[in-house]
C-alpha positions in Angstrom: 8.1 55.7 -58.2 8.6 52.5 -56.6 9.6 54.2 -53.2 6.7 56.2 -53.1 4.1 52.9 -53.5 6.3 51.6 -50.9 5.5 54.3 -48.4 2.1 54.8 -48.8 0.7 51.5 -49.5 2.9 48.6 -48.3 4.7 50.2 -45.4 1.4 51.7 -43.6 0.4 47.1 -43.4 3.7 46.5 -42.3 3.8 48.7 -39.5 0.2 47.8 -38.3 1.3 44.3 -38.1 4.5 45.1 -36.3 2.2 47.2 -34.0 0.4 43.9 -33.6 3.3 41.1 -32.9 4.7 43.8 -30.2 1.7 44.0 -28.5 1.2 40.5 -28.1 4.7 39.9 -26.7 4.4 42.6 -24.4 0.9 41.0 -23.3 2.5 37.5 -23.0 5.6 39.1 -20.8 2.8 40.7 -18.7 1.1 38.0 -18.3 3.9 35.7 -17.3 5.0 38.2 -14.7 1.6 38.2 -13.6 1.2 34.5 -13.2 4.8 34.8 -10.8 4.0 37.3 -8.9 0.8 34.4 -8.1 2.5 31.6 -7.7 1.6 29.1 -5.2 3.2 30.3 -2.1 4.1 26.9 -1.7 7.2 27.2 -3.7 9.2 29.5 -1.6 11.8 27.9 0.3 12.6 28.5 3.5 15.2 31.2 4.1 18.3 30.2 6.4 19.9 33.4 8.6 22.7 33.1 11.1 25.1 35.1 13.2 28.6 34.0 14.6 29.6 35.4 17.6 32.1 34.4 20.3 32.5 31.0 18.3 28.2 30.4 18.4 26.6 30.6 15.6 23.1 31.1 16.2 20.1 29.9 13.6 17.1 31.8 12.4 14.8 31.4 9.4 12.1 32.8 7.5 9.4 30.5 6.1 5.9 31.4 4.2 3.1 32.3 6.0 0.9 28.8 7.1 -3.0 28.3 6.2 -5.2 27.1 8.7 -7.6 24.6 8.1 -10.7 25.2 8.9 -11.8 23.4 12.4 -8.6 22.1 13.1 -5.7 23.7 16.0 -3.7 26.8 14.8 -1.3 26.0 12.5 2.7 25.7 13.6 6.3 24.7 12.0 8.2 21.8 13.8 11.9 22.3 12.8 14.7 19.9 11.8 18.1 21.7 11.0 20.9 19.4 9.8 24.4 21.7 10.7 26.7 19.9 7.7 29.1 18.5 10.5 27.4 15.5 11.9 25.4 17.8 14.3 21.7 18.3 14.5 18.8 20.1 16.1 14.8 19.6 16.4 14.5 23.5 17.6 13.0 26.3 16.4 15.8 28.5 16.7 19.1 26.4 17.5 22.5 27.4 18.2 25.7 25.4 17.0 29.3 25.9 17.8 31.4 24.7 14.4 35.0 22.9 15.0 35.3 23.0 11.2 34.5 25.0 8.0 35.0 22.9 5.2 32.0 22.1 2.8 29.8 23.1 5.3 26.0 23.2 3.8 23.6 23.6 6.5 19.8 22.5 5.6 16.7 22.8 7.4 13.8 21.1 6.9 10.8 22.4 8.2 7.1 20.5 8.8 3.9 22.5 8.0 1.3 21.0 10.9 -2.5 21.6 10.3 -1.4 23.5 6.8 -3.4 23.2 4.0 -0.6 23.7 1.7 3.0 22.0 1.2 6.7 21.8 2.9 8.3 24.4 2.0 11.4 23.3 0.1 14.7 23.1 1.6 17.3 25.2 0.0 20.7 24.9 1.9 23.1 27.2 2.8 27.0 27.4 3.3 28.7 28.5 6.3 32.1 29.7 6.2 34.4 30.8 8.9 33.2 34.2 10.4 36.0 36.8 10.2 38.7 36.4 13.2 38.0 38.3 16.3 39.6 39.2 19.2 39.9 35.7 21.4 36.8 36.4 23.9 37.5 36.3 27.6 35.4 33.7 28.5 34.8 30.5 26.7 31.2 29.7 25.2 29.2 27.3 27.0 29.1 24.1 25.3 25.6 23.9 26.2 25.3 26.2 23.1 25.0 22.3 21.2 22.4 21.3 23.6 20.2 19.1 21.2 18.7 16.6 23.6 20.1 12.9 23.7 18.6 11.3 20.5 19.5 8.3 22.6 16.5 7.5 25.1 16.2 3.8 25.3 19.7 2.6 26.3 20.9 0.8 23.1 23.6 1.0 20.9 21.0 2.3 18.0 18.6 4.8 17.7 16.7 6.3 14.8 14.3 9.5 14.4 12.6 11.1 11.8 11.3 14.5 11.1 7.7 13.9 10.1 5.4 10.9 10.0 5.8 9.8 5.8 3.5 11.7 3.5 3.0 10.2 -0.2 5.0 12.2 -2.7 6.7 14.0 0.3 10.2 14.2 1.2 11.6 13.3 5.1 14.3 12.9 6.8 15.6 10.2 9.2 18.7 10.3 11.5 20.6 7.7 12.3 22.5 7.5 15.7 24.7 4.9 16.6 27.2 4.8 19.6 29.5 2.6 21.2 27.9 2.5 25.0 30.5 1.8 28.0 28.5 -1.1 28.6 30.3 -2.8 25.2 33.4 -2.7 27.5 35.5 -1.6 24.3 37.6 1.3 23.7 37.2 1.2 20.3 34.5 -0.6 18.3 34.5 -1.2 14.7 31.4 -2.6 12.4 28.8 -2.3 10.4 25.3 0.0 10.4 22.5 -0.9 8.0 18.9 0.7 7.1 16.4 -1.9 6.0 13.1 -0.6 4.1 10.4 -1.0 2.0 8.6 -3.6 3.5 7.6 -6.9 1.2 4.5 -7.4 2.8 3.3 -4.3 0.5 3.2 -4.1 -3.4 4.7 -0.8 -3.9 7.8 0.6 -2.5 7.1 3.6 0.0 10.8 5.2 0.1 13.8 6.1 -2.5 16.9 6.7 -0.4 17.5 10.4 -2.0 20.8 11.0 -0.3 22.6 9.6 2.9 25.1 11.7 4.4 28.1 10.8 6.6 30.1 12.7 8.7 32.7 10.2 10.1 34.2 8.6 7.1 31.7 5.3 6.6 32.5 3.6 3.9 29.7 1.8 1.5 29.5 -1.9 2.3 27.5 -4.8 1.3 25.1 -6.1 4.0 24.0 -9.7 3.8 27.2 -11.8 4.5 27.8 -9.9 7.6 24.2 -10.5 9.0 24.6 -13.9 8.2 28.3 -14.2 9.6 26.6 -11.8 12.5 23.5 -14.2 13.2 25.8 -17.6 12.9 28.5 -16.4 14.9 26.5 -14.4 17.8 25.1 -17.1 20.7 24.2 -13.7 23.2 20.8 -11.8 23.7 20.5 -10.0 21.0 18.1 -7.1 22.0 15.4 -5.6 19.1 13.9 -2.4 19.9 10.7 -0.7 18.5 9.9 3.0 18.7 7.4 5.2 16.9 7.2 8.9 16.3 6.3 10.7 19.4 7.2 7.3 21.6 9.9 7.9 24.8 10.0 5.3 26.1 12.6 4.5 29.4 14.0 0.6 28.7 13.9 -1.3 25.6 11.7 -4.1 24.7 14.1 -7.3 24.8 12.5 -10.6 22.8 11.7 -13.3 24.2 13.5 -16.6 23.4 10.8 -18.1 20.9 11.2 -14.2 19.1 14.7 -14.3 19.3 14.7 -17.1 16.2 13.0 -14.3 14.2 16.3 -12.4 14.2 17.7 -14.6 11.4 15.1 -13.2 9.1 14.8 -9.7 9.8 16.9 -8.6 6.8 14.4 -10.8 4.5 11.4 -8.6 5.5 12.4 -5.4 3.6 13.4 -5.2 -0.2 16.0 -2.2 0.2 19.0 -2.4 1.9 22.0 0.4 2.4 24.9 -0.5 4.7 28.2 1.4 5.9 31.1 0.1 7.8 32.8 1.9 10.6 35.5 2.4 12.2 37.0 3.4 15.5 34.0 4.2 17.2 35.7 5.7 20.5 33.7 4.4 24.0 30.5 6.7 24.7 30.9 8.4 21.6 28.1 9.1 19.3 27.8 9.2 15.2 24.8 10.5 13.3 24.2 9.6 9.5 21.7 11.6 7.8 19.5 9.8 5.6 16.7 11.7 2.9 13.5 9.8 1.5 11.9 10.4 -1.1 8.2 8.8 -0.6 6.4 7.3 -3.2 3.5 9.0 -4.5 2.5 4.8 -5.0 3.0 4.3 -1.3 -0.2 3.1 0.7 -3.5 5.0 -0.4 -4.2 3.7 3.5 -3.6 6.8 5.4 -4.0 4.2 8.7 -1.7 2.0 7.3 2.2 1.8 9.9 5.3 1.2 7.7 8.8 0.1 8.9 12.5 1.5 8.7 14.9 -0.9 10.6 18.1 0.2 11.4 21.1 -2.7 12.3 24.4 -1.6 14.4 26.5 -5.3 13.6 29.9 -5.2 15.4 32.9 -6.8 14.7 33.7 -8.4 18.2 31.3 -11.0 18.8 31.0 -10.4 21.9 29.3 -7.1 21.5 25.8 -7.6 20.7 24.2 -7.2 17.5 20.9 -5.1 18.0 18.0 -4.1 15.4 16.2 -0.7 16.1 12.6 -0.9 13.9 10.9 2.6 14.1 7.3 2.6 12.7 5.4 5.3 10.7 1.9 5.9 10.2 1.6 7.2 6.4 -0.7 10.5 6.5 -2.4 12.5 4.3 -1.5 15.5 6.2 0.7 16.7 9.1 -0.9 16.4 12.1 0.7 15.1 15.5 -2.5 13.9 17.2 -3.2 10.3 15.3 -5.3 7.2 15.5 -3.5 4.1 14.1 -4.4 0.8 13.5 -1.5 -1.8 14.0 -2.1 -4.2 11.0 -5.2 -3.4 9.7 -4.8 -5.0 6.4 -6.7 -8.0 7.3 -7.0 -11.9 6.5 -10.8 -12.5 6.7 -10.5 -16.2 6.4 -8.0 -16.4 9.7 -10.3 -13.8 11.4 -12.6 -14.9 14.4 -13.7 -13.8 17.8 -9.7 -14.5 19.1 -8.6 -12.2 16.9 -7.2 -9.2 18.9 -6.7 -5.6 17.5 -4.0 -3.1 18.9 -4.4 0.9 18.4 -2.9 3.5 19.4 -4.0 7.3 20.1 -0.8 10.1 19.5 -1.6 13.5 20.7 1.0 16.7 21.1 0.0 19.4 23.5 0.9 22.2 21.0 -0.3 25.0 23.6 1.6 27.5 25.5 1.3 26.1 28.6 1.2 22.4 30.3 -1.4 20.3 30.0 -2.7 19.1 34.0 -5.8 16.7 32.5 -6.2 15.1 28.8 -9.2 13.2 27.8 -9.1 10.7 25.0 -12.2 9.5 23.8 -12.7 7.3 21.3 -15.5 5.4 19.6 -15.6 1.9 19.7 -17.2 0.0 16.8 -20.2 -2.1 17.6 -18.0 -5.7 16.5 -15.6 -5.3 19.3 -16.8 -6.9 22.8 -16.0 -3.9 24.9 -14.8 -5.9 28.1 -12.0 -7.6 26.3 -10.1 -3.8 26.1 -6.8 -3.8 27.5 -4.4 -0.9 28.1 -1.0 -2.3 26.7 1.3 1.4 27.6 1.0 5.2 28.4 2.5 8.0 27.8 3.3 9.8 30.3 3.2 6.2 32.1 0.7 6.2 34.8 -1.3 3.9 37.0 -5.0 3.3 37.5 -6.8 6.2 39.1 -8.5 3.3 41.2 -4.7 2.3 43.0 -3.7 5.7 42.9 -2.9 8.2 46.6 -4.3 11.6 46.6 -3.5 13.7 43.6 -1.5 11.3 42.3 -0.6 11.3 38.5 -3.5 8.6 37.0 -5.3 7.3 34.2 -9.1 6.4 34.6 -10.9 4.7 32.1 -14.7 4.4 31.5 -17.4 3.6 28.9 -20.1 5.0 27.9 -22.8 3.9 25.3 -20.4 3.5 21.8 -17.1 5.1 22.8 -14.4 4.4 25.6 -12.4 7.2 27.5 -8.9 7.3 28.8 -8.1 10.5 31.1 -5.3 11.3 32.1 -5.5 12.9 35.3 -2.7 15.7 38.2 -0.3 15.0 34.8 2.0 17.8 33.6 2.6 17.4 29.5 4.6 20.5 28.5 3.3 22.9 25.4 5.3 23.1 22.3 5.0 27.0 22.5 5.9 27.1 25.9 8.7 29.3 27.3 12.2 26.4 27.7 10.7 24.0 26.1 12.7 22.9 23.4 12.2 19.0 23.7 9.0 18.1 21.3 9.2 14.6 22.2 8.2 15.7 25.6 5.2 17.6 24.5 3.9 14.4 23.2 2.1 11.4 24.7 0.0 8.3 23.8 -2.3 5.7 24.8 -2.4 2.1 23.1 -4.8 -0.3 23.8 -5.9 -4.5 22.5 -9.7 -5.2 21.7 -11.5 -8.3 20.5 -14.2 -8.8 18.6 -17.8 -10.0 19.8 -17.8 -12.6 17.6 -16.3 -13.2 13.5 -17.2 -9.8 12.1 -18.8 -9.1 8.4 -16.2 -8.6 5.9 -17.1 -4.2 6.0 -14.3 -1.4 7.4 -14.1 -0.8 10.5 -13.6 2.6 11.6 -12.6 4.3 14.9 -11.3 7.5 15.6 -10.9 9.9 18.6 -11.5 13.3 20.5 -8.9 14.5 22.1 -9.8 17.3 24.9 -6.6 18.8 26.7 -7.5 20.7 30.1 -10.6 22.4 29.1 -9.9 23.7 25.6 -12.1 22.8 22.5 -11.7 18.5 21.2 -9.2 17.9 18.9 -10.4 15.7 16.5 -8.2 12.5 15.0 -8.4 10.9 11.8 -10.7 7.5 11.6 -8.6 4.6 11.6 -9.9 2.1 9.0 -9.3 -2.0 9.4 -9.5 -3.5 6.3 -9.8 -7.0 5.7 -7.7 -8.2 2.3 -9.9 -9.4 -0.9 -9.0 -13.4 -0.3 -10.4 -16.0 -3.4 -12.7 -18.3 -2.7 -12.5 -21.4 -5.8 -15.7 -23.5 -5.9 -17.7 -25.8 -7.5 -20.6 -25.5 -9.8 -22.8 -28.5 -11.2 -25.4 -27.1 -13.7 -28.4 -28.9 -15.5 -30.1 -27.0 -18.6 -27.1 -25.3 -19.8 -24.4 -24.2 -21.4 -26.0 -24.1 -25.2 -24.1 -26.9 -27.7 -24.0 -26.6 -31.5 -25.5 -28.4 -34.6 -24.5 -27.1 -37.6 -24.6 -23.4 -36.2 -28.3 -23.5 -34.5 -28.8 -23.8 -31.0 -30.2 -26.7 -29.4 -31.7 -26.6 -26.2 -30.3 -30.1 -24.7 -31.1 -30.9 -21.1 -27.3 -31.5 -20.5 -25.7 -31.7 -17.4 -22.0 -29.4 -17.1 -19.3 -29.2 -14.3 -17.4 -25.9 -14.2 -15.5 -24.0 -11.5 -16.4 -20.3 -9.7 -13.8 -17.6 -8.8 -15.1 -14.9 -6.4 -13.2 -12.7 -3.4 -13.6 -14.7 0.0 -16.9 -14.0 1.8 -18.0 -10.7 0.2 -20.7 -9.4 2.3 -22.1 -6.8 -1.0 -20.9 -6.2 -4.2 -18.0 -8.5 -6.2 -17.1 -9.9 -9.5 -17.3 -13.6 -9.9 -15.7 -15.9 -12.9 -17.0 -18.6 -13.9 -15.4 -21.6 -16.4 -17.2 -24.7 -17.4 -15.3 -28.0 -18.6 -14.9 -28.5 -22.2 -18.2 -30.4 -24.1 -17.1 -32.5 -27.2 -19.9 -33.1 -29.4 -19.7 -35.8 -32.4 -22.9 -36.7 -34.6 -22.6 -38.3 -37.7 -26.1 -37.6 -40.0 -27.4 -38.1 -43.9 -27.8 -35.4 -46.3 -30.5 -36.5 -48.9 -29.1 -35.7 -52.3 -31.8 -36.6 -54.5 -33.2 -39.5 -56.6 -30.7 -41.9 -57.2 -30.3 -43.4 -60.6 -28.5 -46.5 -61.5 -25.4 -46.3 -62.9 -22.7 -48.4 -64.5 -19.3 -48.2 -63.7 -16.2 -49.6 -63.7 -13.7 -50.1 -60.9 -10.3 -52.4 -60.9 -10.9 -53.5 -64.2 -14.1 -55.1 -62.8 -17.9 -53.6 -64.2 -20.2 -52.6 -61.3 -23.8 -51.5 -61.0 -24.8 -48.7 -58.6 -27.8 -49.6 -56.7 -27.9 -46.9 -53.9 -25.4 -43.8 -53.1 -25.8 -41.8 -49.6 -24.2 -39.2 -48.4 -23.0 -38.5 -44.7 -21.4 -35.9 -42.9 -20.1 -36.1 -39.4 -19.1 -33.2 -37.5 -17.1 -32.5 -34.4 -17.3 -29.3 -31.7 -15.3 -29.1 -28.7 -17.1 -26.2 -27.1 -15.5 -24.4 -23.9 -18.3 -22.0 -21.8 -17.2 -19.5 -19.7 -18.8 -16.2 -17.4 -16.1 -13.4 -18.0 -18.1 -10.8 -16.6 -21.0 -11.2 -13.1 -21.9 -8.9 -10.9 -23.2 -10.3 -7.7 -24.7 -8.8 -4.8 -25.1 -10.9 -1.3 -28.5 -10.0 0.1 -28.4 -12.0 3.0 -25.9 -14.6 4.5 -28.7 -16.9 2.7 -29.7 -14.6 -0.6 -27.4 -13.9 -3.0 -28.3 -12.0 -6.6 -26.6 -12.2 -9.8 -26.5 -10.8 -13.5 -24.1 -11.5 -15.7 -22.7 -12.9 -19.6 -22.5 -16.8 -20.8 -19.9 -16.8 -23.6 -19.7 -20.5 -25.6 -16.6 -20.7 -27.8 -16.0 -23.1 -30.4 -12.3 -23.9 -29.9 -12.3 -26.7 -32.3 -14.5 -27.4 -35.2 -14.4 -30.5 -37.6 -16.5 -31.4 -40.7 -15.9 -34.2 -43.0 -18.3 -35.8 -45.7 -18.1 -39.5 -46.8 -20.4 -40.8 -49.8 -21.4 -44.6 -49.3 -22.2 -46.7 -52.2 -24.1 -50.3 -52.3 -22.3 -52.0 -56.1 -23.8 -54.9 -57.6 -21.7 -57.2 -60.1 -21.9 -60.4 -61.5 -19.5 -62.9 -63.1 -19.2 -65.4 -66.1 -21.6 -68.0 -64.5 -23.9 -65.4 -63.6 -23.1 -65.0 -60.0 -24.3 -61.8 -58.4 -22.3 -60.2 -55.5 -23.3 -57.1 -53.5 -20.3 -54.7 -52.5 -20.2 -51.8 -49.8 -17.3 -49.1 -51.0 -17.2 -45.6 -49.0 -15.1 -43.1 -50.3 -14.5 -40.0 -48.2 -14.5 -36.7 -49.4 -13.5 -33.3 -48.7 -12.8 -32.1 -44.8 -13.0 -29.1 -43.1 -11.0 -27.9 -39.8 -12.0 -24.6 -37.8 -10.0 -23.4 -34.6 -12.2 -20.6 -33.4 -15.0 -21.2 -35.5 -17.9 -19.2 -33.6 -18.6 -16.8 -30.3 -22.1 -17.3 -28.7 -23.0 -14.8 -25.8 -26.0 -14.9 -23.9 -27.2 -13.2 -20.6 -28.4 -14.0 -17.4 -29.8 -13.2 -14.1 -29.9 -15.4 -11.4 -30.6 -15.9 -7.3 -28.7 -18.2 -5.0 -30.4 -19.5 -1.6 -28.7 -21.2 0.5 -24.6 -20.4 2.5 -24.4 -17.8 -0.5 -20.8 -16.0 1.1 -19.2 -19.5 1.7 -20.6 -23.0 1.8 -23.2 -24.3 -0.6 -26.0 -22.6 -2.6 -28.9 -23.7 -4.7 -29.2 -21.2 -7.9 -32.3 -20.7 -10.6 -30.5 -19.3 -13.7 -32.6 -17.7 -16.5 -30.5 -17.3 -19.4 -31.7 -15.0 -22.8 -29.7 -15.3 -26.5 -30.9 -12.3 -28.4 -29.3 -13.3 -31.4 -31.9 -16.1 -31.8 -34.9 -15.4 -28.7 -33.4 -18.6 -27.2 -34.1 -18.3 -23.5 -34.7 -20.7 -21.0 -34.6 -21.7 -17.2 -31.8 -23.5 -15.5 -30.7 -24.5 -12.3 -27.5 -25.3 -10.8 -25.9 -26.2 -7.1 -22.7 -24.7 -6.3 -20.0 -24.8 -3.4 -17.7 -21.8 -2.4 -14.7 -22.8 -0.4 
């Protein structure tokens, strides 16, 4: 009986909702499949293929399709491979003989230029040793490692990376040092050290992921050997800067008066990571290989130029210790031609006409052919005086078109109405895509140039950027380099008469009293800003009678001695200590003369004291009939209050007079709408 309710009632609901459940899990597979056969192809890494043969093993890859942006060049990969032996290559397509097999993990870390999307991840790879052939009858050319010299400007030190930085991006930086047969040593032993994260920003722009040696370094702490280095070491000791793109032929040496800036090179970077080597043969070269992880706090200032330095300290003190600083322009995308501003986080205060700007214009012929004439223009901003420009270097380094011979290789530069261009002119700039080309550094080239201003600027951006026209193809347009100048306070002085309010007994009182207070507001602001404003503490004391009625004569009796009562009165005397602030103003500068203002007046009773004291006039006379009057106060209950009560009014003002920084005459009208108190003031203030 039982078994046959079962089937035909309850088992026909149990199989619907099974029906159900499986459903919806086969949905919820389908749909999870469906959402990965859609995922971002961002996330696929880049494949790594390679073939050995005759002791070569040659690199290939496969990579996800890139997105072009729309307006910009066609998009392309640049290539870093890093071989998992100490060897290294920029090319597309490199080739690598291995002398070894062990742990061999090869990685390659590819840059997405003019891509809309992200790097694709690096995933690497293990080599091991290709099965053993026949010996072949000729040897393989050891030009099969031909990864040009990372060493270009003749110093013990040199440092690249693959990428300019990118917030919450990874890149990677090789480190090359070398012991050059101008040390005159066979063997050199020492230190190497990276110094980042610059203090003169808030955040830190790199996490050292992973650093990877190849010639057994061993961990080391860094700052007693750069002082035992800078105390021990009377020589030239040379300090060479590079940036991305730069190929320069000789180093930059210091001058004496920059030399003393040595000693404090380490102090100008918060992270530090240092190795010490060993036997470092003559004219041999070492590569570390260094990972950064960049902060997705670093610089929202896409303009803004970052340091790495790198430090090669020797032991023998007679070999010079040399700093290699290689600065990086953070970006918001990968894109090799760049406008930078050197510095342009500003001090407004220490800004005038003097003040001299440097920037610099990167551009990449990225074509399939040479470039024979580039044209940079850029747009000057109307604060700069246009005849103070000054052509510091070029790349490809060039003279004046008006010194130079018939079709010689030249620069002309010329101006027209808001804009300044540099052409370079019978120059040959190799194309990235162009057949032997495998050098990128010398597809790349640069113009940087000084420029004062016509006079002390407003406190506003300033913005430049550049069109970059190679032969006669279609402009390539740059990002805008922004100058900034930083916030700065300006304290002052304010002397008001008709305010803040004072108390009596709760009310408001509208004395005609005179306050001194003190203003907080960013230096110069030529719009919008915040200002704070505190006033000096006002003590109030009054003393005052509270009737309490007709008085009746009394008797009474005090020490044994009778007494009349002939008057009683009853005081109280209070005390406010009162502190008036402005929390919150928003002000607005007009004019270098007219400055506006609203804002909220907040009076705070910090201390609050109350007492009441009854005061009595006695009458009493003695056995002959004497009568003697008699004064006796007796105090009575008192009350304390921290805190005691929060008055906030509001205000609108205007200021006439040096309203950015000097001194100012203001009309205040201030409104209570607690009690329809309102009422005009004035005040004179001083912004230094």
């Amino acid at each position: 009986m039982w078994l046959k309710i079962f089937v035909l009632r309850i088992f026909p609901y149990i199989y619907l909702a099974m029906t159900k459940l499986l459903t919806f899990i086969l949905l919820c597979f389908f749909c999870t499949e469906l959402n990965a056969q859609v995922a971002p192809i961002d996330t696929v890494p880049a494949i790594i293929h390679h073939q050995t043969e005759n002791g070569v093993t040659k690199f290939t890859s496969e990579l996800r399709p890139l997105r072009a942006i729309a307006g910009a060049p066609a998009p392309f990969y640049t290539y870093f491979w890093e071989f998992g032996d100490g060897g290294f290559s920029f090319e597309e397509n490199p080739s690598h003989i291995f002398t070894r097999y062990d742990s061999i993990m090869v990685r390659l870390f590819a840059t997405n230029n003019y891509d809309d999307g992200k790097r694709p991840p690096t995933r690497p790879k293990p080599i091991v040793r290709p099965p053993i052939t026949p010996k072949p009858a000729t040897k393989p050319m050891l030009a099969a490692n031909g990864e040009p010299s990372l060493f270009k400007m003749g110093g013990n030190i040199e440092m690249k990376t693959n990428c300019m930085p990118k917030p919450g991006d990874d890149m990677m930086l090789v480190f090359g040092y070398r012991n050059k047969a101008e040390n005159g040593q066979q063997n050199l032993n020492g230190t190497i050290a990276i110094l980042y994260n610059d203090v003169e920003f808030s955040n830190n722009n790199f996490e050292l992921a992973a650093a990877r040696t190849y010639h057994n370094e061993k961990k080391s702490e860094l700052k007693p050997l750069l002082n035992t280095a800078f105390s021990n070491k009377k020589s030239q000791e040379p300090i060479y800067y590079a940036s991305l793109g730069d190929n320069l032929n000789l180093p930059n040496t210091l001058s004496p008066a920059e030399k003393v800036l040595l000693k404090d090179q380490a102090k100008a970077f918060r992270s530090q990571q240092s190795w010490k080597f060993e036997n470092l043969a003559q004219n041999e070269e070492r590569f570390v290989f260094m990972h950064f992880k960049t902060t997705p706090e670093m610089l929202k200032d896409t303009n803004a130029v970052v340091r790495i330095s790198g430090a090669f300290i020797p032991d023998n003190p007679l070999v010079e210790t040399e700093f290699f600083n290689l600065e990086l322009q953070i970006v918001a995308s990968h894109d090799p031609n760049k406008m930078v501003l050197r510095k342009s986080r500003m001090n407004y205060r220490l800004t005038g006409k003097n003040r001299e700007l440097t920037y610099k214009v990167r551009f990449q012929n990225t074509g399939k052919g040479p470039a024979k004439k580039i044209d940079v223009g850029v747009n000057i901003s109307e604060v700069f005086d246009p005849s103070t420009l000054k052509i510091v270097k070029t790349k490809p380094e060039v003279v004046n078109c008006d010194s130079a011979y018939a079709n010689q290789s030249c620069m002309k530069t010329f101006f027209s109405a808001d804009s300044v261009h540099f052409v370079f002119t019978n120059i040959y700039l190799p194309g990235m895509q162009q057949k032997g080309v495998n050098d990128a550094d010398s597809t790349q080239g640069f113009v940087e140039y000084k420029i004062r201003f016509k006079e002390k600027p407003p406190k506003l951006p300033i913005k430049s950027g550049a069109a970059i026209v190679f032969d006669k193809n279609e402009p390539i347009y740059t990002n805008r380099a922004v100058g900034r100048f930083k916030m700065g306070l300006s304290p002052g002085l304010i002397i008001g008469y008709g305010f803040p309010f004072e108390t009596d007994n709760g009310n408001y009182l509208n004395h005609k009293n005179v306050v001194l207070g003190a203003t907080l507001s960013p230096y110069a602001s030529h719009r919008y800003y915040w200002q704070l404003e505190l006033y000096f503490n006002s003590f109030n004391e009054r003393t005052y009678q509270v009737p309490i009625g007709t008085q009746v004569r009394k008797d009474t009796v005090i020490n044994n001695v009778a007494y009349q009562i002939m008057d009683k009165q009853l005081y109280k005397t209070t005390k406010v200590a009162t502190i008036n602030a402005v929390p919150l103003q928003m002000r607005y500068n007009l004019h270098k003369y007219v400055g506006v203002g609203a804002g909220a007046l907040v009076a705070i009773d910090m201390y609050n004291r109350s007492s009441s004291e009854l005061r009595y006039k006695l009458r009493t006379q003695n056995a002959s009939g004497t009568v003697t009057d008699v004064n006796l106060n007796r105090a009575m209950d008192e009350l304390k209050e921290n805190f005691s009560e929060v008055r906030t009014s509001f205000f609108a003002d205007v200021q006439l007079g040096l309203v950015r920084v000097g001194p100012a005459l203001g009309l205040r009208y201030i409104y209570d709408p607690k009690t329809n108190n309102n009422r005009m003031t004035t005040y004179v203030s001083w912004k230094f």
